[in-house]
C-alpha positions in Angstrom: 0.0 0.0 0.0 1.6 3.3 -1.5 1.9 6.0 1.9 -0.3 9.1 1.9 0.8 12.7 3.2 -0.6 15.7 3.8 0.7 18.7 2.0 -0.2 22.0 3.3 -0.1 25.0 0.4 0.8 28.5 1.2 -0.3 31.1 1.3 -3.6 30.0 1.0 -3.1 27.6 4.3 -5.0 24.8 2.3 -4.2 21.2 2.9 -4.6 17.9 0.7 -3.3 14.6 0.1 -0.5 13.2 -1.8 0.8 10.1 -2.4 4.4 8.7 -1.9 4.2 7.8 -5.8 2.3 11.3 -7.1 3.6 14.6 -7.6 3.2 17.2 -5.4 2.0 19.1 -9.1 -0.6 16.1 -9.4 -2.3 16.4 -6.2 -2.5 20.2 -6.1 -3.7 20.4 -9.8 -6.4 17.3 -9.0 -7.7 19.6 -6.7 -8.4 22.4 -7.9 -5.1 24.2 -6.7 -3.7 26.1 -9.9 -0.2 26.0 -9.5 2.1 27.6 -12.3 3.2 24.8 -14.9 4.3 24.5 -18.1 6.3 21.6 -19.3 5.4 19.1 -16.2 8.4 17.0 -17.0 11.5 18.8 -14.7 12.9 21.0 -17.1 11.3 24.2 -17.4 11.6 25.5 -14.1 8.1 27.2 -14.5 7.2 25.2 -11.1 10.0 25.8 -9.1 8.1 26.5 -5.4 9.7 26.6 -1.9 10.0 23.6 0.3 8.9 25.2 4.0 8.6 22.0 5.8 9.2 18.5 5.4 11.1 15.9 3.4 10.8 14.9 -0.5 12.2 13.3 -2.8 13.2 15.7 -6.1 12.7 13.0 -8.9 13.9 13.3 -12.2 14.4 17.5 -12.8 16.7 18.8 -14.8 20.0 20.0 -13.2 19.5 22.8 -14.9 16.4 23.6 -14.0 16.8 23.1 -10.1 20.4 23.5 -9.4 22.2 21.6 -6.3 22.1 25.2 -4.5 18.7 25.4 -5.1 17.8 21.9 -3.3 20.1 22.8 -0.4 18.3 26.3 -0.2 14.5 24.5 0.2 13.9 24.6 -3.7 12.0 22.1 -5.4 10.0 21.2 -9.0 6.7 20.4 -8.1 6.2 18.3 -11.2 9.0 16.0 -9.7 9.0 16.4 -6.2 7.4 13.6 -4.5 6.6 13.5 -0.3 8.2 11.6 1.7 6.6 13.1 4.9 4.2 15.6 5.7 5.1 18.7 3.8 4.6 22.7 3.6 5.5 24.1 0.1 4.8 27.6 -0.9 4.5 28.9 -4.5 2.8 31.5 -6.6 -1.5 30.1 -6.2 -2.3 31.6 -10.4 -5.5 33.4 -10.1 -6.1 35.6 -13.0 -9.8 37.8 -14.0 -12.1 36.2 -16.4 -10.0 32.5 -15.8 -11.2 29.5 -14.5 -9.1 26.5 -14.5 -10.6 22.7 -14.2 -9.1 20.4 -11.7 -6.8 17.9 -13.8 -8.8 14.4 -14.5 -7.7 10.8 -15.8 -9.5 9.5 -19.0 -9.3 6.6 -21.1 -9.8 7.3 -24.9 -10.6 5.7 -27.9 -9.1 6.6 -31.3 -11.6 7.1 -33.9 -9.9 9.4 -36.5 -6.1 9.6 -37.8 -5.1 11.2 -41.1 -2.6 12.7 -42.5 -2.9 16.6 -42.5 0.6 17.9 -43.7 4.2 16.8 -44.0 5.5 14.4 -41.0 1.6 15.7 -39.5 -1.2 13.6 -38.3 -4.3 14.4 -36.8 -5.3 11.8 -34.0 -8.9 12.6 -32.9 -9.6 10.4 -29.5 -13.1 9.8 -28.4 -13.2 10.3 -24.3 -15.1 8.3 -21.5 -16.1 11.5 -20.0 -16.5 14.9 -20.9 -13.4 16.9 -20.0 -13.6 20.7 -19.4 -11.0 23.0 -20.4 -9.7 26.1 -22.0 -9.4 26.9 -25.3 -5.3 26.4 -25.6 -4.7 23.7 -22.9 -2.8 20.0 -23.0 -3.1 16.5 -22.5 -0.5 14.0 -21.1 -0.8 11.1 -23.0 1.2 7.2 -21.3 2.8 5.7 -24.4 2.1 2.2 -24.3 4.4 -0.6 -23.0 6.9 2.7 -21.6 7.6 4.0 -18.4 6.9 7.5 -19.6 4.2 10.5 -20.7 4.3 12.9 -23.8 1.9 16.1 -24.0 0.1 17.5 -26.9 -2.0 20.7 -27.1 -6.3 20.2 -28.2 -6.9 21.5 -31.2 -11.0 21.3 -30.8 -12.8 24.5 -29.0 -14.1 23.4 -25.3 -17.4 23.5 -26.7 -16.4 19.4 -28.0 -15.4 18.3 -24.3 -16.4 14.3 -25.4 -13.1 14.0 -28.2 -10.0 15.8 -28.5 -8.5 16.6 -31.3 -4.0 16.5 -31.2 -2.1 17.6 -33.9 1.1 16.0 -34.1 4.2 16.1 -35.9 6.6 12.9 -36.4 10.5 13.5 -34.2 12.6 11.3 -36.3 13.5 8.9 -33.2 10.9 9.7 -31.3 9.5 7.5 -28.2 6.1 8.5 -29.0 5.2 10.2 -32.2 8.4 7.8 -34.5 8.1 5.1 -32.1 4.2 5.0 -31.8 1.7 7.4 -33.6 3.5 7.0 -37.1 4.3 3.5 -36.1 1.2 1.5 -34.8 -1.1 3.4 -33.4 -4.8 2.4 -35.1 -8.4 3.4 -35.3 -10.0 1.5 -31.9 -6.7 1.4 -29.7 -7.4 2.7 -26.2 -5.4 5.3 -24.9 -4.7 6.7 -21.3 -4.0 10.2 -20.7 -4.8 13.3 -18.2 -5.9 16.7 -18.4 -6.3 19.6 -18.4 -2.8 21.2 -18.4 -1.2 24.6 -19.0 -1.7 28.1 -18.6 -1.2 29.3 -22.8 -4.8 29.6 -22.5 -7.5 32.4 -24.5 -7.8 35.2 -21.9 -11.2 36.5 -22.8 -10.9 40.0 -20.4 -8.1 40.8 -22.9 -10.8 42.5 -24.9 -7.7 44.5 -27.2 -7.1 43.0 -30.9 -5.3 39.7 -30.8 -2.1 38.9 -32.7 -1.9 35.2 -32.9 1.5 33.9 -34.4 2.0 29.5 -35.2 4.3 27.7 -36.5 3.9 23.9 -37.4 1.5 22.1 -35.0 2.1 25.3 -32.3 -1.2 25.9 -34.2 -3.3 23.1 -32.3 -3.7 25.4 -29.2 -4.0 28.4 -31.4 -6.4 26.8 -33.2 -8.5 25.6 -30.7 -8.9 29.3 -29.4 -9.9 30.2 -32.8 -12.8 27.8 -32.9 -13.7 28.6 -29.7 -13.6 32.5 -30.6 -15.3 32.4 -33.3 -18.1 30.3 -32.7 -18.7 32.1 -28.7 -21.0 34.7 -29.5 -20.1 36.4 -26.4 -16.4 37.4 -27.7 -15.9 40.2 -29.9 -12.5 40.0 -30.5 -10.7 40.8 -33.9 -7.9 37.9 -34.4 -4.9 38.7 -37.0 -3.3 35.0 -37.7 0.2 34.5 -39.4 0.9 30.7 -39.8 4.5 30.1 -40.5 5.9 26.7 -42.4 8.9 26.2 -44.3 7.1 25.1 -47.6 3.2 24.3 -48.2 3.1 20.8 -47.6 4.0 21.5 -44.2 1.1 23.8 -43.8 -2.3 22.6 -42.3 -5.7 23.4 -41.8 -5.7 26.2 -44.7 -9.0 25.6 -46.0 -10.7 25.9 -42.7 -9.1 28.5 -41.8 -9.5 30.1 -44.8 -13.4 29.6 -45.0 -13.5 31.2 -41.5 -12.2 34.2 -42.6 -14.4 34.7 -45.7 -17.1 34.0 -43.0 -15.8 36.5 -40.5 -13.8 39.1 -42.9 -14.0 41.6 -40.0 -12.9 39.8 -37.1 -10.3 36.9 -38.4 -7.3 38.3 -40.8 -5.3 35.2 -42.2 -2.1 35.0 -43.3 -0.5 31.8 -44.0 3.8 32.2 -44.9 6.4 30.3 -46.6 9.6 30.8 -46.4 11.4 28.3 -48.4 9.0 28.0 -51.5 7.5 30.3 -53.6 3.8 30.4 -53.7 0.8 32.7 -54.5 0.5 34.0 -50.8 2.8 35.9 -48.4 6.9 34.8 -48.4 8.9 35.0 -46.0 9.6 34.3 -42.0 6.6 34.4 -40.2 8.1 37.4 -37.8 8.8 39.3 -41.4 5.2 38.9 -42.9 4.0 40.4 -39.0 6.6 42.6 -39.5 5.2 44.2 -42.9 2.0 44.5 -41.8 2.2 46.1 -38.6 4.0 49.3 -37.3 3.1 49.0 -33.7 1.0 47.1 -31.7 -0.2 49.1 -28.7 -3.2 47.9 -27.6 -2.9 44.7 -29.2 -2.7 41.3 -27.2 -0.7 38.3 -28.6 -0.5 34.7 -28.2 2.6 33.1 -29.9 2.8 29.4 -30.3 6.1 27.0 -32.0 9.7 26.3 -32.6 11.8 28.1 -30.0 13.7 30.4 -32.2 10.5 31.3 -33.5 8.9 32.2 -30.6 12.2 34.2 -29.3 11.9 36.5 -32.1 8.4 36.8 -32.3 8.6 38.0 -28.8 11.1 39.9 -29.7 9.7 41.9 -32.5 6.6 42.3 -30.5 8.1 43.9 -27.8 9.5 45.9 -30.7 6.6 47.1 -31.9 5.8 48.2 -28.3 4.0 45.2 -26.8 4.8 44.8 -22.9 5.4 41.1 -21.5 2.4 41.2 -19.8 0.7 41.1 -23.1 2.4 38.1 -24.6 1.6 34.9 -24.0 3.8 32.0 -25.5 4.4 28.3 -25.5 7.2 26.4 -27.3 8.3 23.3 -27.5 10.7 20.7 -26.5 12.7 17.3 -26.4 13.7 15.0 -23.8 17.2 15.4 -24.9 16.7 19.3 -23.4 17.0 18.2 -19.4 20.5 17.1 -19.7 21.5 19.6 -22.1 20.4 22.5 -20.3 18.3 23.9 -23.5 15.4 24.9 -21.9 13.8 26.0 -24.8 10.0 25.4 -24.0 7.2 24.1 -21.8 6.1 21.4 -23.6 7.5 17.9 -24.3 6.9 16.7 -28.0 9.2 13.9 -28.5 
């Protein structure tokens, strides 16, 4: 029988349970304490929280992002850190206007969809045994079968389709999950096991200002989702400028919807799809220089950026440019297991 502890959260004084074998993440996310996150596998540091009381055990995070002087200072990654007694952590409680996050859930899925949607892209649509609530921008963790380990892929549907998700993901040659797995063997009618919701990359409807929205490869599923959701909310008002970034236009995806949105919405979704390897009939170049083109400044403007590290550096970059504030950008990237010995933090989520 696996040992229970009690783990009391400050500031807010509150006090739950956690297993010897769970995450001290886990147990505050299952209920319903929203703790900052981002990658939940050790390497992001977006976790890091103060050990007050008590005696854990640090798991598998990244040297990098909890260094030695860090443990012996009372420093911990809550995605790793698991009890070992009764403990007192204390950490940043996220509360933010006009957001309400869902206490993280277990499901077992079925796949009923998978198809090809661009180069080295497939679209894995999973029905659920329950509806799970969420926001428009949020992850899943998926078990890979037969492994000793969890990948995480953004929804692409709007939260108004809680009974299926919809992933978009892209083959890693080498991969444990999307080479070794998804392009490999996965089928139609395989069960899958998986958890959720995750992440804070989320639509932020108080943010009433225009939206910039900037994606490149599948960093459009979350994107995506908060597009759908937008769009078909007739609360939200919000005018939504997209620049989707690939290298040529077999890699892009989801074109014709998106296109068909925005002949149905010419007023409040502006598309613009970019190549930067290929010629083609619609806007060339780096995503960051089609943005850059179109836009002087961007005061009063929100954006949510989404993709390859470098391309999310620079399109934070030029957006602080162009006189956005951090506050007003929200981002996600991605990253490999390879990253937590490395020390290449380059994102929050794992996409091996």
């Amino acid at each position: 029988m696996v040992t229970t502890h009690t783990v009391t959260v400050e500031p807010i004084g509150r006090q739950i349970a956690c297993r010897e074998d769970q995450n001290l993440l886990d147990a505050c996310l299952r209920n319903g304490i929203w703790m900052p996150h981002s990658c939940t596998h050790g390497t992001c540091a977006t976790c890091k929280a103060d050990l007050l009381d008590g005696d854990v055990d640090h798991g598998d995070a990244s040297a990098f992002a909890l260094m030695d002087f860090e443990r012996t200072e009372g420093k911990l990654l809550l995605c790793q850190a698991c009890p070992r007694s009764d403990v007192t952590i204390e950490g940043d409680i996220e509360a933010e206007e006009g957001l309400e996050f869902s206490p993280v859930r277990d499901f077992v899925g079925t796949v009923t969809e998978i198809s090809d949607i661009a180069r080295e892209t497939r679209l894995v649509r999973i029905g659920l045994d329950s509806p799970m609530e969420f926001s428009a921008g949020q992850y899943v963790s998926i078990t890979v079968p037969g492994q000793d380990c969890t990948r995480t892929y953004s929804m692409a549907n709007p939260p108004s389709q809680p009974e299926a998700i919809e992933l978009n993901i892209r083959r890693t040659p080498g991969g444990l999950a999307s080479d070794g797995w998804v392009f490999k063997n996965l089928a139609v009618g395989d069960q899958v096991e998986l958890s959720g919701p995750y992440g804070r990359f989320v639509f932020r409807p108080a943010r009433e200002e225009k939206v910039i929205m900037i994606a490149g490869g599948t960093g459009l599923a979350p994107i995506l989702s908060m597009i759908r959701h937008i769009l078909s909310d007739p609360s939200t008002t919000h005018e939504l400028h997209l620049f989707q970034g690939a290298r040529q236009e077999v890699d892009l995806y989801a074109v014709e919807e998106l296109r068909s949105l925005a002949a149905q919405h010419p007023d409040r979704l502006h598309y613009y799809p970019c190549l930067s390897d290929e010629e083609w009939d619609g806007p060339r170049g780096l995503v960051t220089e089609v943005l850059d083109e179109q836009f002087d400044r961007l005061r009063e403007h929100v954006a949510y950026v989404c993709g390859p590290p470098p391309m999310v550096q620079a399109a934070t970059k030029l957006l602080m440019r162009k006189r956005l504030f951090p506050r007003d950008i929200f981002h996600e990237d991605f990253f490999d297991e390879s990253d937590k010995n490395s020390g290449g933090l380059k994102s929050p989520l794992l996409k091996h």
